[in-house]
C-alpha positions in Angstrom: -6.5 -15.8 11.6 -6.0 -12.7 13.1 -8.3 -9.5 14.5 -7.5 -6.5 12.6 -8.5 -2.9 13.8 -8.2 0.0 12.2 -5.7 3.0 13.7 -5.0 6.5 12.3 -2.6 7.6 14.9 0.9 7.0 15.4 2.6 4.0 16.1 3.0 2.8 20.0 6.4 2.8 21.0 7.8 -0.8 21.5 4.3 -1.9 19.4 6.2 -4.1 16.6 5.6 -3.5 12.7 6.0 -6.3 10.9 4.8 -5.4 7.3 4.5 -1.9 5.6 1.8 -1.5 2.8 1.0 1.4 0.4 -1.9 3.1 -0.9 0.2 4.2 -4.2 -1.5 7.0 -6.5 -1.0 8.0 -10.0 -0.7 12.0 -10.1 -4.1 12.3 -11.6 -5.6 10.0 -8.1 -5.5 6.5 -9.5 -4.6 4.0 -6.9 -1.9 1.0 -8.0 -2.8 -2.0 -7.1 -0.6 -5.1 -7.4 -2.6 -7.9 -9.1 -1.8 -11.8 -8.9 -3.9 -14.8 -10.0 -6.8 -12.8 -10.6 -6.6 -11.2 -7.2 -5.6 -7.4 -6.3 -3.5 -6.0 -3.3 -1.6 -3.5 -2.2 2.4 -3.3 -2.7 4.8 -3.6 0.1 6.2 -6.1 2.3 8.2 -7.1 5.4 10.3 -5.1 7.0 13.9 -6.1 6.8 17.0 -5.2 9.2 18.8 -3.0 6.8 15.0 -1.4 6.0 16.4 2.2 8.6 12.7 3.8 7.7 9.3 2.9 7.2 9.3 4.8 4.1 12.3 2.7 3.5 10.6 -0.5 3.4 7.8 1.0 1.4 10.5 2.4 -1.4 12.3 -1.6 -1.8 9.1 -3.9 -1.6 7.2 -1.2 -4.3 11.1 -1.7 -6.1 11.2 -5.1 -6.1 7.9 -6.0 -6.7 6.7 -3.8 -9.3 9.9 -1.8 -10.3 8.2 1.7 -9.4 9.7 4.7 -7.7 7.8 7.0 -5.1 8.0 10.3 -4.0 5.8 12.2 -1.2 5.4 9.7 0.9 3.4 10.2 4.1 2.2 8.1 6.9 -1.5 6.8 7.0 -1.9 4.5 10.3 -1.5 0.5 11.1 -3.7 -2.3 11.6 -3.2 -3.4 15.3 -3.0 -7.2 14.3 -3.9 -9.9 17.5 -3.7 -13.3 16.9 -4.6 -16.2 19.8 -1.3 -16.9 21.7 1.2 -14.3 20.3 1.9 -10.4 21.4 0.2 -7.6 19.1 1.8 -6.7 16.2 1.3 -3.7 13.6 1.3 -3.4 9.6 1.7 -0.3 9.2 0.4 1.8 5.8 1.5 4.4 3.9 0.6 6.6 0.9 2.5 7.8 -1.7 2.9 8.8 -5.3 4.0 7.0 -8.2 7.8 9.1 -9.4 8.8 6.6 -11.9 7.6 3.6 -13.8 10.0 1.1 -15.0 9.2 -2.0 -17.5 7.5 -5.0 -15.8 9.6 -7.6 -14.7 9.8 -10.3 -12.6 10.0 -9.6 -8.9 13.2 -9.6 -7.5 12.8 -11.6 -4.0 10.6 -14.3 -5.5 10.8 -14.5 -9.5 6.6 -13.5 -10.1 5.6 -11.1 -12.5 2.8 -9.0 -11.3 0.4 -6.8 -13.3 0.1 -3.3 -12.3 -3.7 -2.0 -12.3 -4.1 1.9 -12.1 -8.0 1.7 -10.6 -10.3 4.6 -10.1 -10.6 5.1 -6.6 -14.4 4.4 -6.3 -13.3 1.0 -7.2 -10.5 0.5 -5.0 -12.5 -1.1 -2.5 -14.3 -3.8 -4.8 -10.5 -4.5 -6.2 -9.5 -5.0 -2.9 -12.6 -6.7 -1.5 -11.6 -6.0 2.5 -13.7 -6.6 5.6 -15.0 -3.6 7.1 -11.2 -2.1 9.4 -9.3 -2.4 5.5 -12.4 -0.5 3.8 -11.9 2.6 6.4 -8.0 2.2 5.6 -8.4 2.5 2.1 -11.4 5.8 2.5 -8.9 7.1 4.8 -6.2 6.8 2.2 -8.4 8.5 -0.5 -8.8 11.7 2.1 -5.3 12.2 3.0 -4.0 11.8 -0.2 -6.7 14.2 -1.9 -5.9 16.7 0.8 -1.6 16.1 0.3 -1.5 15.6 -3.6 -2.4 17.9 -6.4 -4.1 15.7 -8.6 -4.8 16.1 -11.8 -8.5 15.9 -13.5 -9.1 12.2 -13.0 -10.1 10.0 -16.0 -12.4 7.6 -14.9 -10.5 5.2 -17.6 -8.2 2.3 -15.7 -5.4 0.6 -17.4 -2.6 -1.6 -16.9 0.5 0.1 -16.7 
C-alpha cells in the first residue's frame, strides 16, 4: 500500500497522473458519490491514451460509469502517491457540476450497475470514510466549489438519483 499526501497546487511537470477523480456536485451543493457493495467513492478512472485532457478523462469515466454529463469543471490538486520500489505517481482530482443525468445503466467498461447517492456535504466524509490527506481533499473540494458554483439553497434531504 501506498503513502498518499495531499497537494493543492499544480501538477509537476514529468510527475505522472495515473487516475483522475471527481468531487461531482448537484447545483444546489450535493456531492455524487458512486456507491458499490455497500461502499461509496468518487467517480472517475484511469487515464487512457486517447483521454487529450484531464477534464477529458473526468467527462468518459463519470460517462461510462454513471451515465452523467458535467459542466464547469475545474482543477482541485493530486495525491502524490509513493509506493516501496516504484517512481511517484499522481491521481489527480477535479470538481465539477452535474449538466445531465441519464437513466442508470450498466457501466460500459465493466458491465456493474452503480447507485448514484446525491449526499449532503457534511456527510461526504463519513460516506467516504478517508484517512486524514483524502478528508482535506474532500474540505478542499467543498471550498472551491462553494466559492466557483452558485448553489442553490441546499436541502439537507439525500436521495438516489
Amino acid at each position: 500500500m501506498g503513502v498518499f499526501t495531499w497537494k493543492k497546487e499544480k501538477l509537476p511537470k514529468g510527475l505522472p497522473v495515473t487516475q483522475v477523480y471527481g468531487i461531482i456536485f448537484s447545483d444546489d451543493g450535493k456531492v455524487l458519490l458512486l456507491g458499490n457493495d455497500n461502499r461509496y467513492n468518487l467517480s472517475g478512472g484511469h487515464t487512457e491514451k486517447f483521454d487529450k485532457t484531464l477534464e477529458d478523462t473526468l467527462k468518459r469515466e463519470l460517462f461510462e460509469e454513471m451515465n452523467i454529463q458535467l459542466k464547469n469543471i475545474h482543477y482541485l490538486g493530486y495525491l502524490l502517491v509513493r509506493e516501496k520500489g516504484k517512481p511517484e505517481y499522481a491521481q489527480a482530482r477535479m470538481i465539477a457540476q452535474i449538466k445531465d443525468v441519464g437513466q442508470v445503466r450498466p457501466d460500459l467498461d465493466n458491465g456493474k450497475t452503480y447507485k448514484r447517492l446525491l449526499a449532503c456535504p457534511r456527510n461526504v466524509k463519513k460516506y467516504l470514510n478517508y484517512e486524514e490527506e483524502g478528508e482535506k481533499m474532500v474540505d478542499d473540494a467543498i471550498l472551491l466549489a462553494s466559492q466557483k458554483f452558485k448553489f442553490k439553497p441546499l436541502d439537507e434531504t439525500e436521495k438516489f438519483i
